[in-house]
N, C-alpha and C positions, 0 to 999 in steps of 0.2 A: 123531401117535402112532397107528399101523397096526398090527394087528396080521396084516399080511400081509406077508413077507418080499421086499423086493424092495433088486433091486441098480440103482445109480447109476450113470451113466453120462454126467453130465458130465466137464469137466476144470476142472481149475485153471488160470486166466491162463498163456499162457507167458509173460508177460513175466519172471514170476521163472526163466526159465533164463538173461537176460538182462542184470536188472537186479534189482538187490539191496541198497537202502542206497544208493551209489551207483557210478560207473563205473567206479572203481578194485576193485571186489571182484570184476567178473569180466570184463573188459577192460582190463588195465593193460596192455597193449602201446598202442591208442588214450589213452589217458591219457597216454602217455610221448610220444608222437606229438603230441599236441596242444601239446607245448612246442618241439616241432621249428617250425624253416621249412617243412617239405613237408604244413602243416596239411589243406590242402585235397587232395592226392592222397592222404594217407593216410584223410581222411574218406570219399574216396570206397570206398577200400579197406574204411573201417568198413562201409557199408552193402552192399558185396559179400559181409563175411562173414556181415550180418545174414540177406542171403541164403539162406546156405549152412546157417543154422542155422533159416529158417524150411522148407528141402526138409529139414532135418534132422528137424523136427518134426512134418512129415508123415509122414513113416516114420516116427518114432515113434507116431502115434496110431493108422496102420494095426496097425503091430505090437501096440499096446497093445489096441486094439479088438478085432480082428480082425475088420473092420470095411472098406467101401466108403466112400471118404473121396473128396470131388473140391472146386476151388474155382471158384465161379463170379463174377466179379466181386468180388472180395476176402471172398467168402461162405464161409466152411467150413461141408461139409454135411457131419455126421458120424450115419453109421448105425451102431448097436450096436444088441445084445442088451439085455434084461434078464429078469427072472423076476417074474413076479407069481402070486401062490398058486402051482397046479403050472404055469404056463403060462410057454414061452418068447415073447417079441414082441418083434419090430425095430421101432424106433421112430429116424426123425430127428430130430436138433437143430441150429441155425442160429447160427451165431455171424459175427461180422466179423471177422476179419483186420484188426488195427491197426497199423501199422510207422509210431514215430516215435522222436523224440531220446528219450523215457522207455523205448523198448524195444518189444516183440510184446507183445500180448494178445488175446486173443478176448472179443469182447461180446458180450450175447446180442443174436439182430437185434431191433430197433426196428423193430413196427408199425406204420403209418401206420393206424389203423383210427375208422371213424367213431363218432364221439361218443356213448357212450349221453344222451340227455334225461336231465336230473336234476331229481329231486324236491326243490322247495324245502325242503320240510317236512323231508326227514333231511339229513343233512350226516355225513362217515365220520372216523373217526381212525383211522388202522392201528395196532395191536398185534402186537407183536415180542416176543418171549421170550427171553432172554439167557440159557446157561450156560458151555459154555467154547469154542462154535464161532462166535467171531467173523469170521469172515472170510463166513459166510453171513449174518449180522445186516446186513453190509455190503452184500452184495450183495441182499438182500430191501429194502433200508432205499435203497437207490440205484433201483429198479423204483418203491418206491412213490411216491415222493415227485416223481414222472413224470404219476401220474393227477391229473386235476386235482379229481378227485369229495375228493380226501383234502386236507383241510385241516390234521391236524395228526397227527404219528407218538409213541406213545409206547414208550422200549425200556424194558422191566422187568429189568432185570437181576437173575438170581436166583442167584449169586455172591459171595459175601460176600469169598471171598478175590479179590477183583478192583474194580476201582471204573472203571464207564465212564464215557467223557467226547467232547463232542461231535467231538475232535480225534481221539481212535483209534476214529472208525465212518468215516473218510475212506479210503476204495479207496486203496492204495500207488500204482498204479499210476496216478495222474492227475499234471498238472503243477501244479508251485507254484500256479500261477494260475487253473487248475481248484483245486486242494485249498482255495484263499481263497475261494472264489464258492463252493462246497459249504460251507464253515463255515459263514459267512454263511445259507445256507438251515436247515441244520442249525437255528441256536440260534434261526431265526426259527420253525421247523415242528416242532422236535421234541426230547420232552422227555422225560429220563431219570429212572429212580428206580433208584437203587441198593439193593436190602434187603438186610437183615441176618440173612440164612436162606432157606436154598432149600426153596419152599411149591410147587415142582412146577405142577401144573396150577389149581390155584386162583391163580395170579399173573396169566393169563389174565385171571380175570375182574374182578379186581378192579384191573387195568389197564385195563380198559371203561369202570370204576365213574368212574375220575380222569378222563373226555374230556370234552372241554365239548362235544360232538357228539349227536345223537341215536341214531346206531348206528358199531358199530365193526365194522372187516377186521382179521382175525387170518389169520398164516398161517405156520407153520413155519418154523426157515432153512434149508432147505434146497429149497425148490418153486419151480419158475420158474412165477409170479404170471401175466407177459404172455401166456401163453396159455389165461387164462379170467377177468381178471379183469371186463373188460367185461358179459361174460357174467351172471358172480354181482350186476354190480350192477342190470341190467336184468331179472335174476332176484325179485331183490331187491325192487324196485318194483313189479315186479309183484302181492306179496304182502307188504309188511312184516314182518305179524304171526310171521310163522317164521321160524324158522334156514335159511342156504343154504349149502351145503355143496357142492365140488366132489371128487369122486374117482373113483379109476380103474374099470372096467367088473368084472369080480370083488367090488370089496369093494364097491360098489351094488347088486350082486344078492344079495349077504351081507343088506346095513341091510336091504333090502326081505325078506328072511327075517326077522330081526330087528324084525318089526314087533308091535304088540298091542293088538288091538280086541276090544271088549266090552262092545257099546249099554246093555247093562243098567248099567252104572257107569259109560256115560261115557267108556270108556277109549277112545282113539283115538292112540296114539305109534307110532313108531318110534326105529330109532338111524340114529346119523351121528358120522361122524368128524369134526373142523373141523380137520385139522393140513395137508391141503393147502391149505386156504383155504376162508375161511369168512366171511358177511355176518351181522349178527345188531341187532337191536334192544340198544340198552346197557340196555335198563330189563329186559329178559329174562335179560342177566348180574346185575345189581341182583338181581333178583327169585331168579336162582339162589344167588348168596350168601347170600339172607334164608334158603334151604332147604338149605341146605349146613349153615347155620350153626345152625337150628332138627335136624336129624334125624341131621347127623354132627357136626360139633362138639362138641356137648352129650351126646353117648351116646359113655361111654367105650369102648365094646365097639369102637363103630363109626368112631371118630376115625383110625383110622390109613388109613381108604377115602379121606379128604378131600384126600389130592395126586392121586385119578384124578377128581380133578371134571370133568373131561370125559365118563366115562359116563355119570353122572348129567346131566350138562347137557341134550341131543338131549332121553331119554328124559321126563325132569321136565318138558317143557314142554305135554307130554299134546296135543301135534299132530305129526301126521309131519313132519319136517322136507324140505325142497325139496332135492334133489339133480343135480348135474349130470354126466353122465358125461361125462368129457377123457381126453385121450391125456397125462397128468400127467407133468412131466419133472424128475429130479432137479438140483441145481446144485450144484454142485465146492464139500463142505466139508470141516472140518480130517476127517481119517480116525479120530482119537483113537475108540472107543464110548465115550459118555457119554450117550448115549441113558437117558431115565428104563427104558422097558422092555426093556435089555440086564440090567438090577441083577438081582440076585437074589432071588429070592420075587414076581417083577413078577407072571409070569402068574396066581400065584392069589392075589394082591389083586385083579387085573383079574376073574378069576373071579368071587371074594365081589361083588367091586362091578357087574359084571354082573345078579348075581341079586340083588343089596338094592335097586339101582335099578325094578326094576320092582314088588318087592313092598312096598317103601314106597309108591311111588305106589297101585297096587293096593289095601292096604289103607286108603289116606287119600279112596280113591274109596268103597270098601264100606263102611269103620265111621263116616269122617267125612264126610260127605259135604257135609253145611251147614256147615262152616265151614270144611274143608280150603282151605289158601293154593293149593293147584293150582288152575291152570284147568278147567273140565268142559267150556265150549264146543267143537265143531269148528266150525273154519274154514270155510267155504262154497266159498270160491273152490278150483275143480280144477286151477289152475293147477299149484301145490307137487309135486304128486305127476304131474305130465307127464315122461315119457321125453325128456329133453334133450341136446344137444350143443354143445356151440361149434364155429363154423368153424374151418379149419387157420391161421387169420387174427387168430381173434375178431373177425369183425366182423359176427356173427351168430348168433342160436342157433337151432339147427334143434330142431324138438317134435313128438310125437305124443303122444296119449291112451293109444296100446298100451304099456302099462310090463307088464313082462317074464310079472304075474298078479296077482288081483284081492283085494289084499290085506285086502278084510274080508271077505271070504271066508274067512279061513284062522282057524280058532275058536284061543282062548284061555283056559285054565281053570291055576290056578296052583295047584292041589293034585295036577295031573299032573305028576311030575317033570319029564317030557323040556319039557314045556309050562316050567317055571320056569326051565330052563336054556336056553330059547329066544337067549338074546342074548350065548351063551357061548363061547368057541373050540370045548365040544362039539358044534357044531350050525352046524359049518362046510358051505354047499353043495359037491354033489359032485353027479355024475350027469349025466344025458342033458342034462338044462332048466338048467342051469349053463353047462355046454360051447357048448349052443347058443347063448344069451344069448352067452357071451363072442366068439363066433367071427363074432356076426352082430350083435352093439352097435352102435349111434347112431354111435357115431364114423366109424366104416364109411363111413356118408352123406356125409362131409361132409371127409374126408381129402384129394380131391381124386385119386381112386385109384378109378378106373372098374372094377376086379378087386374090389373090395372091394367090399361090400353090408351095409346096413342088415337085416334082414328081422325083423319084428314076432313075436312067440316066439307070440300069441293070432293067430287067427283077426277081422277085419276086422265091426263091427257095425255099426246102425244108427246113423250119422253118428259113424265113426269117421273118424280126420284123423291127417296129419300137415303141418305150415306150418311158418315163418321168421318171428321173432321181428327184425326189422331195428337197432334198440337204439332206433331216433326214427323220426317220420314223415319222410318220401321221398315223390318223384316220380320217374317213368321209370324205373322197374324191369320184369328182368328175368330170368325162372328158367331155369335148364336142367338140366331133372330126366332123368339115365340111370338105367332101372327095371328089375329082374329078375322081377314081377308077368308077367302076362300082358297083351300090346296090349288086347284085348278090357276085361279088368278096368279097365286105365288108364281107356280112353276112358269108360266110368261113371263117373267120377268128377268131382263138381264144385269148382268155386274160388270162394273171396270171400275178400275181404279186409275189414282193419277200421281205425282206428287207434288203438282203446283198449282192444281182445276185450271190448266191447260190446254196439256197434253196427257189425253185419256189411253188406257191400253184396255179391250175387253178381255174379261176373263169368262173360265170355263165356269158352267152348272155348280152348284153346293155339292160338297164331297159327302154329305150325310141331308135324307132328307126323312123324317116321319112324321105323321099326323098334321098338326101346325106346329112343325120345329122344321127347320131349318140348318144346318153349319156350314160356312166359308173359309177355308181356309186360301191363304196369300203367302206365297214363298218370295216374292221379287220385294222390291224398295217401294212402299207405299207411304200415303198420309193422307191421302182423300179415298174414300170406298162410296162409291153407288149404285144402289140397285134401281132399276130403273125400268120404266115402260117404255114399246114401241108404238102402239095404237091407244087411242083414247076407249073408254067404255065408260060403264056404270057401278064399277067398281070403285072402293074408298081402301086407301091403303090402311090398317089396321094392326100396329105393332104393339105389343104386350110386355113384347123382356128384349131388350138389344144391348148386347152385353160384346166384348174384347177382352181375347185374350191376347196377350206376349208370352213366348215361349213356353203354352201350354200354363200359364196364370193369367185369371183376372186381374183387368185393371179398372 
């Protein structure tokens, strides 16, 4: 739930142009044919027309897109538009070309990417939110159940007039003998609650509450998960203690506006969305429902805030939450709006509960202080709040310390208006340091698009950095950083690496340097690589292509 307007730009399967129920609904000339003698020249004739209807459906998606479409080895690269706040941006999706006796479909391409290390100590249950767009529960619930970090899925169904069941979250479009080996997983990984009233965003959390796991993945149906789920979990481990949140380059520069520090109470939060995908401790959903249920539940004034428990969630936890900027992709669901915030009166509930979420907290920091259920600690580790990205792969997160400005710097006083509406659609950014952030985002780095550049919005300090989060330890790695900085600047700058952010070891100079290129090669045991400054200037670090290899491939 965003409240930044953006358009979709998946598709839906074509198999449904093809197949439907089954063959007689939109091929009964082959059906009629299959009782002939000439079984076998007319089959051949079937897949001639399949043909005819898969160059059919390229011109259709040109047309539809208006769009650069090409296939590379059964790959459809489809580039479209879409809008995020005022910004237009082309963005690619990847799918497979599948031609069989079921029909065409496009799947999204499958990864090969390396392993994140996982933490014994947590274990994940995905959460899935059901209302009437099944057909993306399916394909979110078909992604997760791929990771192997996810032990068990639950769907919350918040539909009353509906009742799901392990047999319709099965993809149409598989065979008999696929849809049997998918039941089979289904009733062994994952498990349904049907309620009896649609409770909006608190189903979320109390979907966490039922895992037998120690933290849970929530993630909208409608987000393709494989291009940052690696990410949030190595994110994730990194720092337990907080929420990790991935979303696009605009609404990360919004939260980081939206943030509210103030040593004298203790205060230390931000906001974050979790609808593209989200990691979280389940005892911090726990602990959100104990304050849901203590401060809006029990206050009639306030009871009708508690289906946007998601504002409250981020902000309530009185630590900024960890953020990852992606190139976030929509996926092909039913078109119906039934979106919670399409309804009417959404935005100024969202409003109210904007500005209650931080003056509850606020005031349970000021009047109560010794016994408020909030947390007062901040977290130590600077991790959470590093300028992130995923590779075009995920098989990596690139980071710097420069995040976009320095957010306890920016005072907080909640008797100033504009100050208490700090975390409200009025206090949307707009201006120079907006634009620039969005035109020069993380993502840039690491797209694989030598035109495109990273560039830090602050000025470069003492041992400021930017490194490669690898997801595990490795050996025989190798970077190939293309930089828009200055030669000069570059060459100041040094590298170490670590494998736990640490204990750092320096290494030597680039084993290759020309023009604005760069390469690193690492023979010992790494998983963190930093390059890094000793003296502050008036240099902006500027990276264009940061690219890892393993044993001489990219990853």
């Amino acid at each position: 739930m965003s409240p930044y307007p953006t358009t979709g730009f998946g598709f839906h399967s074509i198999g449904k142009f093809l197949k439907q129920g089954d063959d007689k609904s939109l091929l009964p000339h082959f059906q009629q044919a299959e009782n002939t003698s000439n079984i076998f020249i007319l089959r051949r004739y079937r897949w001639f027309l399949v043909g005819v209807f898969v160059c059919f459906f390229m011109c259709f998606v040109r047309w539809n897109t208006n769009s650069e479409d090409e296939i590379n080895n059964n790959t459809v690269i489809i580039t479209s538009d879409h809008k995020i706040g005022n910004k237009i941006e082309s963005m690619q999706t990847h799918s497979t070309l599948v031609v069989s006796e079921q029909g065409i479909r496009l799947e999204p391409e499958v990864k090969q990417v390396p392993m994140v290390k996982e933490d014994p100590k947590h274990t994940f249950t995905g959460i899935l939110l059901h209302f009437k767009r099944r057909n993306g529960i399916k394909k979110i619930l078909s992604m997760m159940i791929k990771y192997p970090f996810i032990s068990q899925v639950i769907v919350w169904n918040n539909n009353p007039d509906v009742s799901i069941t392990h047999q319709n979250l099965i993809e149409d479009y598989l065979s008999d003998g696929e849809k049997s080996k998918t039941l089979e997983k289904y009733k062994e990984m994952v498990f349904i609650h049907n309620h009896n009233e649609n409770i909006k965003d608190k189903a979320k959390y109390l979907a966490c509450e039922l895992a037998n796991t120690t933290a849970c993945f929530y993630c909208d149906d409608d987000w393709d998960i494989t291009r940052y789920a690696n990410a949030l979990l190595a994110d994730f481990y990194n720092e337990p203690s907080v929420m990790h949140s991935v979303t696009e380059p605009y609404t990360y520069y919004t939260n980081l506006v939206w943030s509210f520090y103030d040593s004298n109470i203790n205060l230390h939060t931000a906001f974050a969305w979790i609808g593209c995908g989200s990691m979280f401790l389940k005892s911090l959903a726990v602990n959100h429902l104990q304050k849901v249920d203590k401060f809006l539940e029990s206050n009639p004034k306030l009871k009708n805030l508690v289906p946007l428990s998601d504002i409250f969630f981020s902000i309530w936890q009185n630590n900024a939450p960890s953020q990852i900027v992606a190139n976030i992709a929509e996926i092909s669901v039913e078109k119906e709006n039934v979106a919670f915030s399409s309804q009417g009166g959404f935005l100024q509930l969202q409003h109210e509960s904007s500005m209650m979420a931080i003056k509850i907290l606020h005031d349970e920091l000021t009047y109560n202080s010794f016994f408020t259920i909030f947390p007062k600690k901040e977290i130590e580790n600077p991790f959470p709040l590093f300028l992130k990205s995923p590779s075009s792969k995920d098989s990596f997160l690139f980071y710097s310390d420069l995040f976009p400005f320095l957010l306890k710097n920016v005072s907080f006083d909640i008797t100033n208006h504009v100050h208490a509406k700090r975390s409200t659609r009025d206090n949307l950014p707009q201006g120079a340091d907006v634009d620039f952030f969005y035109n020069n985002n993380p993502t840039r780095a690491v797209d694989s698009d030598p035109s495109s550049c990273w560039q830090s919005n602050r000025n470069v300090g003492m041992d400021s950095f930017f490194g490669v989060d690898l997801y595990s330890v490795v050996t025989d790695i190798a970077i190939e950083i293309i930089y828009s900085h200055t030669k000069d600047f570059h060459a100041t700058l040094k590298t170490r690496h670590s494998i736990d952010r640490k204990n750092w070891v320096d290494t030597s100079a680039a084993s290759y340097e020309s023009n604005n290129f760069s390469r690193h090669s690492f023979k010992d045991s790494v998983r963190y690589i930093e390059f890094f400054t000793q003296t502050g200037s008036r240099n902006k670090f500027g990276i264009c292509d940061f690219k890892v290899f393993k044993n001489g491939t990219s990853i």
